[in-house]
Each structure stands twice: as C-alpha cells, then as structure tokens.
C-alpha positions in Angstrom: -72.1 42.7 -35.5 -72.3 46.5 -37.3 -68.5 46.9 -35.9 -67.2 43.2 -37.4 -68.6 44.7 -40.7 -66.6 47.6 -40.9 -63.2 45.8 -40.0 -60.9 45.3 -42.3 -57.0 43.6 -43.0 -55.9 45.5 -45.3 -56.5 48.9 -43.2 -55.8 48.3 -39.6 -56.8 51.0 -37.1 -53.8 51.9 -35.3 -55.3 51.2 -31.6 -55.6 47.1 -32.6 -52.0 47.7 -34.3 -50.9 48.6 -30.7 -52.8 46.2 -28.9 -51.7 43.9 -31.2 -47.7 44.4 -30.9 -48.5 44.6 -27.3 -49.9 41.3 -27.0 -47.5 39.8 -29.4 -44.2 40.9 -27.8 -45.6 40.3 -24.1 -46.6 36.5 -25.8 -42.4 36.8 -27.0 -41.3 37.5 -23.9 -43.0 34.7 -21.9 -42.2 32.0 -24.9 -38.7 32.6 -24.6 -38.5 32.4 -20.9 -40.9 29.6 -20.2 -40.5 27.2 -23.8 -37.8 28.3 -26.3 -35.3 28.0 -23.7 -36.3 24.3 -23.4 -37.0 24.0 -26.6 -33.3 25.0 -27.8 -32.3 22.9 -24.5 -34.0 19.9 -25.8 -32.5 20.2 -29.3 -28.7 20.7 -28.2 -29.3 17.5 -26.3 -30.6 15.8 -29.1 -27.7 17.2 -31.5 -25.1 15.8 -28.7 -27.1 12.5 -28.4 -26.7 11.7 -32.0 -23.3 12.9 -32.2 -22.7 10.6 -29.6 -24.5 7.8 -31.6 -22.7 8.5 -34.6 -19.5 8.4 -32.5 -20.2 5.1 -31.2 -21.2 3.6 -34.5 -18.2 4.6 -35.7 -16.4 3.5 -32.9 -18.3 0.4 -33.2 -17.8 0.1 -36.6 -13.6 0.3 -35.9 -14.1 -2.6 -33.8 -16.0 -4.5 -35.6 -13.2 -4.0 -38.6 -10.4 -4.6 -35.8 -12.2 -8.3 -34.6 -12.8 -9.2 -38.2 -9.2 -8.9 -38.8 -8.5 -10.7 -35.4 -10.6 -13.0 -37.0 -8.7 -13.7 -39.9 -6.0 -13.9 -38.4 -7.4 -16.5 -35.7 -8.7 -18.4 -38.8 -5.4 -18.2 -40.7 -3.3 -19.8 -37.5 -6.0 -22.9 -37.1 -5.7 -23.5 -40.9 -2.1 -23.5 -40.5 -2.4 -25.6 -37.1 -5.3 -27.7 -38.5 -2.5 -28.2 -42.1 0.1 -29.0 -39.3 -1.5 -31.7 -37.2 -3.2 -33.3 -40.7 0.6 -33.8 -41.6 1.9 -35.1 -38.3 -1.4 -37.5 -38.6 -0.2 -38.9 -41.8 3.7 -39.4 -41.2 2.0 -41.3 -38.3 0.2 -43.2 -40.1 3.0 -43.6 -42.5 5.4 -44.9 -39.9 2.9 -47.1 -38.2 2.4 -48.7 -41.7 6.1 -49.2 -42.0 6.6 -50.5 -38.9 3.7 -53.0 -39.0 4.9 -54.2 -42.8 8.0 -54.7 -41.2 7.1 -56.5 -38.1 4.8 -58.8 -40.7 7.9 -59.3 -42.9 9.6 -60.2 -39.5 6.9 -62.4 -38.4 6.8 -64.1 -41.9 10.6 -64.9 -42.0 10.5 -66.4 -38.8 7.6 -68.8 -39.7 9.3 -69.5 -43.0 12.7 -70.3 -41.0 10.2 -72.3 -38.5 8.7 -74.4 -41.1 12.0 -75.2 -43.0 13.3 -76.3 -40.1 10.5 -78.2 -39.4 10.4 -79.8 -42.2 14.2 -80.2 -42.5 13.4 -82.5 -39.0 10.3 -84.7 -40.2 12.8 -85.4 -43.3 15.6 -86.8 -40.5 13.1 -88.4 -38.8 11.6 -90.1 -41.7 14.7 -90.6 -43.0 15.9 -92.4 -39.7 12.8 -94.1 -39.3 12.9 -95.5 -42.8 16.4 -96.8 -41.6 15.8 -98.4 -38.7 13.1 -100.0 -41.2 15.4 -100.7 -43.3 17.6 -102.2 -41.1 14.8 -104.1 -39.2 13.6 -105.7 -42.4 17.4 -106.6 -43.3 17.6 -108.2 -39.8 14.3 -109.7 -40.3 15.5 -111.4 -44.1 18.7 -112.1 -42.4 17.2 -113.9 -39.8 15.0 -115.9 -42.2 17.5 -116.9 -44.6 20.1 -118.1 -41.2 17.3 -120.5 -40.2 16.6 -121.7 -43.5 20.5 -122.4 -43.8 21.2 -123.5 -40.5 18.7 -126.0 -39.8 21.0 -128.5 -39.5 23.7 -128.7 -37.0 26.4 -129.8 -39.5 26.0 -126.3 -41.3 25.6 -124.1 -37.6 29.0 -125.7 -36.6 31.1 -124.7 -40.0 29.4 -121.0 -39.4 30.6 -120.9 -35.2 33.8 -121.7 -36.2 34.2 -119.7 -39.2 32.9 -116.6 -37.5 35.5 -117.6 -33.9 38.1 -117.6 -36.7 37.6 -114.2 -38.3 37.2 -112.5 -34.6 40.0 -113.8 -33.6 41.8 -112.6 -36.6 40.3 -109.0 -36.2 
C-alpha cells in the first residue's frame, strides 16, 4: 500500500508512461482490426439503409401523388358518366311520359268516338222503336175506330167499293 501512496497523476514516472502508450496503442491496434472495422461497416450499412428508406418514401410518396391524381381523374370521368346516364334517365322518363299521355289521349278519343256512336245508335233505335210504337198504336186506333164504323154491313160495302175504286184509279 506504501507504493499506492506515493503515486501520483499529476507526475507520472516515465516507466508507467511507457507501459502505458504501450498498452494503449497495442489496445488501438487490435480495436481497429477486430471492432472499428465492423463498427464503420455496420454504420455505412445503416447510412445506405436509410438512404434507401428515404428513397423509397419518396418514391412512395411520388406514387402516392401520381394515384391521387389518377384518382381525380377516375372520379372526374364517373361524375361526368354518372351526370350522363342521370340525363339519358330523364329524357327517358320524359319520352315515356309523352308517349303514355299520348297513348291515353288516344285511348280517350277512341272511347269518346265509341260512346258517341253508341249513343248516336240507342237514339236510332229508340227512335225506330218509338216508331214502330207509334205506328202500332196508329194501327191499333185505326183498327178500333174501323170496327166501330163498320159494324154494319151497309157501311163495310160503301168502304170495299170505295177503296176497289181508288186502286183501280192508281
């Protein structure tokens, strides 16, 4: 312990001064063959690994930019497609519309024609029924007012020979 006490950093003895250069460039030596060699390896490798990231992200990120602008575009045309087939739909709509009001209007002129000329042939019929009526009735009174008048045979002869005179006339 007497020679710990009498060492000292501030005045080295030269004999530890050599040992210790010794020791400290013979520790150099076998660092820089056996780790700083990997070390420096190691860190290259890691510099070119996130370079490479970096490249990729920004690779990535130029993609991304590109199919976001695909994107647009994609949405753009289906808008435009999606504006396009709305506007078909309705001029279809439209037309079917039209052609439905005018198969109605069609449909109603030809029942309106139908029931005029329905009712234009109950009217003849009635009107040729209330004739032959008419004319049954007058045949009916005629018939009537022939026997009161001829119910005796003096007054059925003047009539036979009045009517053989006027057909033989005609």
């Amino acid at each position: 312990m007497l020679f710990l006490a009498d060492f000292s950093v501030i005045k080295p003895e030269p004999g530890l001064l050599f040992w210790t250069t010794l020791i400290f460039i013979a520790f150099w030596f076998i660092m820089s063959k056996f780790a700083f060699k990997p070390i420096m390896q190691g860190l290259k490798q890691r510099e070119l690994d996130i370079q490479g990231a970096l490249d990729e992200a920004k690779k990535a990120r130029e993609e991304m930019s590109h199919l976001m602008s695909q994107n647009e575009a994609l949405l753009a045309q289906a808008r435009e497609e999606r504006a396009g087939i709305l506007k078909e739909a309705k001029e279809a709509k439209e037309q079917i519309i039209a052609e439905a009001k005018e198969r109605a209007n069609a449909e109603y002129k030809r029942k309106v024609e139908s029931a005029i000329q329905d009712i234009e042939n109950q009217k003849l019929a009635a009107m040729v029924d209330l004739k032959n009526k008419a004319g049954q009735l007058s045949i009916d009174i005629a018939e009537k007012i022939l026997r009161k008048e001829l119910s005796d045979k003096t007054a059925q002869d003047s009539l036979a020979k009045s009517l053989a005179e006027s057909s033989s006339l005609s």
